[in-house]
C-alpha atoms as one frame of an Amber mdcrd trajectory, in Angstrom:
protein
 -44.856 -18.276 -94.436 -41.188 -18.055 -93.844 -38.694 -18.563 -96.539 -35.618
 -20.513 -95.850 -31.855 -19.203 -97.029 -31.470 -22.712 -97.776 -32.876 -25.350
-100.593 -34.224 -28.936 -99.115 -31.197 -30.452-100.719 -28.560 -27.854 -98.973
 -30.952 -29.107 -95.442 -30.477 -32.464 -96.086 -26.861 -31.982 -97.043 -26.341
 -30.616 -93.529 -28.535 -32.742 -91.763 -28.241 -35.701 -93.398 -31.065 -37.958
 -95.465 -32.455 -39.828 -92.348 -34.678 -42.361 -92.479 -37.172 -40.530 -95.337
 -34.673 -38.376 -97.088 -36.786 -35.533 -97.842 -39.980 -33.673 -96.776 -43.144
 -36.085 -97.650 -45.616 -33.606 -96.368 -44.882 -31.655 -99.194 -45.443 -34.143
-101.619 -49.054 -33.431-102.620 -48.326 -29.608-103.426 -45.062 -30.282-105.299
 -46.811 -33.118-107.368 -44.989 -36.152-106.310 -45.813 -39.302-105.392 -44.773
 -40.555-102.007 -43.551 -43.869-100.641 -45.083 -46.370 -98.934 -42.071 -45.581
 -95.997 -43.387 -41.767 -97.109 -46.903 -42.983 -96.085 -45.984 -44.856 -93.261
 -44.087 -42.210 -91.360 -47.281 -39.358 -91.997 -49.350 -41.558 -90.255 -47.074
 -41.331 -86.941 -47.557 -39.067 -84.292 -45.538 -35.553 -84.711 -44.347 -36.736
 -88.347 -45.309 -33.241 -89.238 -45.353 -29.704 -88.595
């Protein structure tokens, strides 16, 4: 895997939060919960990588 120089929050600082803010297909390995707009946009085509 390749590391970043950059946190999510530095990313989204950058980029801007968008319409989900942060990364929900990382959700299950960092322990969080996710949304039901976190839910929602994983079940649409290309949501991930």
């Amino acid at each position: 895997m390749m590391k970043s120089k950059f946190t999510e929050s530095q990313i989204v600082g950058i980029l801007g939060e968008g319409e989900v803010g942060r990364y929900p297909h990382r959700n299950a390995v960092l322990g969080r919960r996710s949304t039901p707009q976190e839910q929602a946009f994983l079940l649409e085509p290309g949501s991930s990588f």
